[in-house]
C-alpha positions as CSV (number, residue, x, y, z in Angstrom):
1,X,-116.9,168.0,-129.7
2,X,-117.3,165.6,-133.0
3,X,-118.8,162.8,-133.0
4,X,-116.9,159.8,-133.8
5,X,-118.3,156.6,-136.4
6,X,-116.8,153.0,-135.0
7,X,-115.8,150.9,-137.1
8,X,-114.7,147.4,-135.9
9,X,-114.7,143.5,-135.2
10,X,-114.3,140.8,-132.6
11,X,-109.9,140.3,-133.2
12,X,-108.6,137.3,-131.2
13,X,-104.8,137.6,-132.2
14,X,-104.1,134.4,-129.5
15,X,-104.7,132.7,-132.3
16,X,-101.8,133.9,-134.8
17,X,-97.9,134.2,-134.6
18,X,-96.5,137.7,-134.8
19,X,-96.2,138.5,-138.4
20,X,-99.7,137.2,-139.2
21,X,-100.6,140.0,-136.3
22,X,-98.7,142.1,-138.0
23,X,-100.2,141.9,-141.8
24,X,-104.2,141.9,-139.4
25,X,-103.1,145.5,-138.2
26,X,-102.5,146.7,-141.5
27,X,-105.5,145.5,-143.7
28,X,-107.5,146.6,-140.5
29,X,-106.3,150.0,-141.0
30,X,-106.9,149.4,-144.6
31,X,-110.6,148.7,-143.6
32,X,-111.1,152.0,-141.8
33,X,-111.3,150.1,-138.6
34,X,-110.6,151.9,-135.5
35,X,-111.9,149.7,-132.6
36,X,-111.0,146.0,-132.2
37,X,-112.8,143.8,-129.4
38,X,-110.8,141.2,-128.3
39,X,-110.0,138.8,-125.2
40,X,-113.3,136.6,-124.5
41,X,-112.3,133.2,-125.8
42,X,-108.5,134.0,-124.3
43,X,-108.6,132.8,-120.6
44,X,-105.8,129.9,-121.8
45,X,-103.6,132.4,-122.9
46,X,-103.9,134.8,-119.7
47,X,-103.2,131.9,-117.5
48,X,-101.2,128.7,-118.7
49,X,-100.7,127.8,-115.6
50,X,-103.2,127.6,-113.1
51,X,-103.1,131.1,-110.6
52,X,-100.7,132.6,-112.5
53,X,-101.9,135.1,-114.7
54,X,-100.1,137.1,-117.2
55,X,-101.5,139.3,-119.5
56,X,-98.8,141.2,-121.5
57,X,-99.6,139.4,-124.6
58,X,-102.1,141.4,-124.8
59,X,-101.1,144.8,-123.5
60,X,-98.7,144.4,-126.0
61,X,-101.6,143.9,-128.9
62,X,-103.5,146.6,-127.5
63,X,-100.6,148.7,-127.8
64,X,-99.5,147.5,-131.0
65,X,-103.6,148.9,-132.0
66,X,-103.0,152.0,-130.4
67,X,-100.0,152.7,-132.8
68,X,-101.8,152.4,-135.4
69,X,-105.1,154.7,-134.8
70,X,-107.0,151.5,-133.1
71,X,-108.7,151.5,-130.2
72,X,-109.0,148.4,-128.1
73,X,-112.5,147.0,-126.1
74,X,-111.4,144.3,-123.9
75,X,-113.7,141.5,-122.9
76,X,-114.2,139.6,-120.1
77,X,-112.3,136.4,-120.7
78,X,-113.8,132.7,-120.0
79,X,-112.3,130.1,-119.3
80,X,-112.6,128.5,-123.0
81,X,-109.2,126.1,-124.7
C-alpha cells in the first residue's frame, strides 16, 4: 500500500456564496490540496434555530470536495457567530 502526502488547510465555506465556493474548489485543486478541515467556527450555520440542527450545507461541501479528489476532516463545531 502507498503512502499518501496531505496536503491541505482549515476551509470554512459558511462564509462564501456558492460560486465563490465554486472558484475555492478549483484553485485548491490547483494547489495540490487534497484534504480540507472544515466546520469548527460553524455551529450558527448547523443550527439557526435553537434544537434544530441541519447540516446539509455541509454534506453538500464535503461532497462537492469529494468530486473533486478532496478529502474532508470535519471538526467539532462550537458554538461561535
Amino acid at each position: 500500500m502507498a503512502k499518501k502526502l496531505y496536503h491541505g488547510a482549515a476551509y470554512y465555506p459558511e462564509l462564501w456564496n456558492e460560486k465563490v465556493i465554486e472558484e475555492d474548489i478549483l484553485l485548491m485543486k490547483e494547489a495540490g490540496i487534497n484534504v480540507a478541515r472544515m466546520g469548527e467556527f460553524a455551529w450558527h450555520t448547523m443550527e439557526q434555530e435553537e434544537g434544530n440542527i441541519d447540516i446539509r450545507f455541509f454534506v453538500d461541501i464535503v461532497h462537492k470536495l469529494h468530486e473533486n479528489g478532496i478529502e474532508t476532516v470535519m471538526c467539532t463545531p462550537t458554538p461561535t457567530p
